[in-house]
C-alpha positions in Angstrom: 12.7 29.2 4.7 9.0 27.8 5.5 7.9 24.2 5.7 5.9 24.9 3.5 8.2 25.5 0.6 10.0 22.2 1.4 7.4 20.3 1.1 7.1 21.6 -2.3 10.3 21.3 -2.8 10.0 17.7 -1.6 7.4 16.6 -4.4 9.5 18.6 -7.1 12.5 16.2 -6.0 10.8 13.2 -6.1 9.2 13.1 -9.8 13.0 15.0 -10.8 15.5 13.5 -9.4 16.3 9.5 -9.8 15.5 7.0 -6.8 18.2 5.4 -5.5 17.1 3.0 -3.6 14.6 1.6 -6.2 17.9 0.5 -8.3 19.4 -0.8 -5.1 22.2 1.2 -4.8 24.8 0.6 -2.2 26.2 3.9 -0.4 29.3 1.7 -0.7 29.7 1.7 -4.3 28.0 4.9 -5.0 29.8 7.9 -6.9 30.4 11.3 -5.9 27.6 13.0 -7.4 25.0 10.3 -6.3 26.2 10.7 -2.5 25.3 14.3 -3.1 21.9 13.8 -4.6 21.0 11.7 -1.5 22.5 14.3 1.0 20.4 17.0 -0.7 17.3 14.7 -0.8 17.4 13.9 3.6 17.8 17.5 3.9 14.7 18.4 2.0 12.9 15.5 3.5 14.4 16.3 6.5 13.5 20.3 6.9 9.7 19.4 5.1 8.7 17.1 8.7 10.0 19.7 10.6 9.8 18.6 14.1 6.6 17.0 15.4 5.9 18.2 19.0 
């Protein structure tokens, strides 16, 4: 998969998927399924920088 499409994939995430850290969630206290949605959110973020040489 490109860069490209994860930075795509990025922006889709970001206006789709709730933000965490504007309602102050705690990683503590946080469910499941909210754990997951941030896992799958550093990945995207993660894989659209890529690696800066």
């Amino acid at each position: 998969m490109t860069r490209k499409f994860f930075k795509i994939l990025a922006k889709i995430n970001k206006v789709v998927l709730p933000s965490f850290s504007k309602k102050q969630l705690s990683i503590s206290e946080a469910k499941k399924w909210q754990l997951a949605i941030l896992a799958y959110r550093y990945y995207v973020t993660k894989q659209a920088l890529g690696e800066t040489k």
